[in-house]
C-alpha positions, 0 to 999 in steps of 0.5 A: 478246102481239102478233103479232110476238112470236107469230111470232118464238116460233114460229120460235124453238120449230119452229127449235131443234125441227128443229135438234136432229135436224140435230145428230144427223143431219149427225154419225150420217151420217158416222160410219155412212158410215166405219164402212160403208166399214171394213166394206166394205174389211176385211169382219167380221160384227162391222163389219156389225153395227155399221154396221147398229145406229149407220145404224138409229139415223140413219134413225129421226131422219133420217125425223123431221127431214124433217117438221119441216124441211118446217114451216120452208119453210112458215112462211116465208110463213105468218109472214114474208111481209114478209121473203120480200118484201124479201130472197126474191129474194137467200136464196130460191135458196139455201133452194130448193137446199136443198129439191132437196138434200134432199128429192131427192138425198139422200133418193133415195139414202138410200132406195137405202141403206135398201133396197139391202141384200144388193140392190146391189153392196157398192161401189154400196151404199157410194157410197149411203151417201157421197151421203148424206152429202155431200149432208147437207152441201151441204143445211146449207151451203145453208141456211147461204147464207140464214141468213148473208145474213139475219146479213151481207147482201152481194152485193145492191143495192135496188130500190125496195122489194126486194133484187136479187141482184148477186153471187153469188159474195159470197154463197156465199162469205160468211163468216158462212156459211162458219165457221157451216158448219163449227161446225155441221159440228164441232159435229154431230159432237160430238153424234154422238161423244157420242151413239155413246159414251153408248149403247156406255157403256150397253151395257158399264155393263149387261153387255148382251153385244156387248162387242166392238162397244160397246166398239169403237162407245165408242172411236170416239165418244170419238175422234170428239168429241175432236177435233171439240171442238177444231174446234168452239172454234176456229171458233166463236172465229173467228166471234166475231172476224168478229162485232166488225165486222159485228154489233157488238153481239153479242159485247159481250153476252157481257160484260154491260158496260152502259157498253161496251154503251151505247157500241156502241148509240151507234155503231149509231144513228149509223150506221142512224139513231134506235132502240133497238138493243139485243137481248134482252139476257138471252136472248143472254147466257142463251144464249152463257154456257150455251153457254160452260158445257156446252163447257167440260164437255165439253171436259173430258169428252172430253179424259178419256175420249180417254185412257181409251180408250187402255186397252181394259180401262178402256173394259170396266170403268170403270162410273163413266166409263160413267155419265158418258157416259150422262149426258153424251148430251144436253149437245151438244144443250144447247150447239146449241141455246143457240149458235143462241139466241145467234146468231139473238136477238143480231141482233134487232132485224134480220130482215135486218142493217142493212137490215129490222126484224123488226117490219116483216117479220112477216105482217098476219095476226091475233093470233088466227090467230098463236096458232092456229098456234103452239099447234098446232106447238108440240104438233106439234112436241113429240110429234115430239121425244118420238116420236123421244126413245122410238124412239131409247132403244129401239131403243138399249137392245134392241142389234143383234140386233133392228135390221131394218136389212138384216135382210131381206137376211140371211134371203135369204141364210141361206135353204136352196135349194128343193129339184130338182124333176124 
């Protein structure tokens, strides 16, 4: 393989790698957060509890997509320095905002979370978690700002061989940024409905104990993706809508038709000039169809189970329901990442659309030096997801009682005084 086609499947396997904590992460952060905030308002031992099993499970996959979204800024040079030539002048201030965001803010007060238990006062302590939070979103909307400039650039004019930022309001208020924010905000949160509903099903399917809090954690992850369902189709439909004109291409994909598919190639070469403008067709259509799919089902699925929830004794006793949640966890990670194959490989062959070719963005490195690296990410990388993949089941299946989540400032408390001296 030549080194272009190294480098785009490195960034296709660190990309989708670090998107799958991203999904989980954006959803558990504002599930905890309103679940800290019903504990804080309504204190009971049973919301503590919760807010403190459903956070651990978030830290875990927290700390692990940190380093795989360290590697992403990396590659940028690494691989792509040709695009950081052309465009770094106009996305690169987005993707640093992203990095103070992040690395900053949101893990500043993340860690005064972590450790701020039994420590700050219960207000603070939930001001913490709700920074967290809003800062996990601005960090997506930012990185959004980059990745809908390289898909809709606007707000730009060329100088010489370079980009110049010209308007900065046109680029933050793209709308291949916006609507992509809120499917992947929507979309998060399917995730982490299904995520919280999968893990209480297993809990009530194994008479676990804890009935009150996974069946309560169940209802909520149920009405959590249900309407988040609803939320994610429309905006995505909006976005298909917005692609007929600024990405012509792509939305013809999904219907395979080679004459309708031909004409648009017509239209593109007429517009940039000679070139085969057609991207890997099988790969996008692979991607939107399963991402079409695995939506449908869960459509469904959480349409059902919204009703089921209803009843408190079908959510105790359902056993096959139970299975098909347990079952159904890893579906919204599936629909994620074939959504974003779409999205990214239905643009080629434009790095950034219209104006930069990914073959001209690619790094002058060698095939050899380009191998090096995609081996040792991609080993990387997958032991990252593995490690995650054990550490979440685990720290699943053993329950509430041996989160240490908090756990500290429960044994500070429960401790006897010292006895008076005199």
């Amino acid at each position: 393989m030549e080194t272009l086609d190294l480098a785009r499947l490195q960034f296709a396997l660190t990309a989708g790698a670090h998107f799958l904590f991203v999904a989980l992460t954006l959803g558990l952060a504002t599930v905890v957060a309103v679940l800290q905030t019903r504990a804080t308002l309504r204190p009971s031992p049973t919301s503590t509890r919760m807010t403190r099993f459903w956070g651990q499970l978030y830290v875990t996959n927290y700390a692990m997509g940190i380093v795989t979204g360290l590697v992403m800024e990396f590659q940028f040079g690494l691989s792509w320095s040709g695009l950081t030539h052309f465009a770094g002048n106009v996305f690169g201030a987005s993707l640093a905002m992203e990095t103070l965001v992040a690395f900053f803010i949101e893990s500043t007060f993340l860690g005064l979370w972590i450790f701020g238990w039994g420590r700050l006062n219960r207000w603070a302590h939930l001001a913490a978690i709700w920074v967290v939070t809003l800062t996990a979103y601005a960090s997506a909307y930012w990185i959004l700002v980059s990745n809908g400039f390289l898909q809709n650039p606007v707000g730009y004019e060329v100088v010489g061989d370079s980009l110049r930022l010209t308007d900065v309001s046109a680029v933050l208020t793209n709308p291949n940024t916006i609507m992509a924010f809120w499917h992947v905000l929507t979309g998060a949160l399917v995730t982490a409905g299904f995520f919280l509903a999968g893990v209480s099903a297993y809990h009530l399917l194994r008479r676990t104990g804890d009935t009150e809090l996974f069946a309560s954690s169940l209802r909520i992850g149920v009405f959590t993706a249900a309407p988040a369902l609803l939320a994610s189709a429309a905006t995505g439909g909006i976005q298909l809508s917005e692609l007929a004109t600024t990405q012509p291409m792509k939305p013809k994909l999904l219907g395979s038709n080679a004459e309708e598919l031909a004409k648009v190639e017509a239209g593109l070469v007429e517009r940039f000039g000679p070139g085969d403008y057609l991207p890997p067709a099988g790969w996008a259509q692979a991607g939107g169809l399963v991402m079409l799919i695995v939506f449908v089902l869960l459509f469904n699925l959480g349409g059902f189970s919204a009703l089921m929830a209803l009843s408190k004794r079908v959510v105790l006793r359902f056993r096959l329901w139970h299975m098909a949640l347990v079952v159904a966890i890893p579906l919204p990670f599936v629909a994620m990442i074939a959504g974003w194959v779409y999205r990214e490989v239905g643009r080629q062959p434009w790095v950034v659309y219209g104006l930069l070719r990914t073959s001209d963005a690619v790094s002058p490195v060698s095939v050899g030096e380009m191998r090096a690296s995609l081996i040792a990410f991609t080993v990387l990388f997958g032991l990252l997801i593995v490690v995650n993949s054990v550490l979440l089941a685990r720290q699943a299946k053993r329950g509430p009682d041996a989160v240490a989540l908090g756990r500290a400032a429960d044994e500070h408390r429960q401790a006897p005084l010292p006895a008076a001296t005199y």
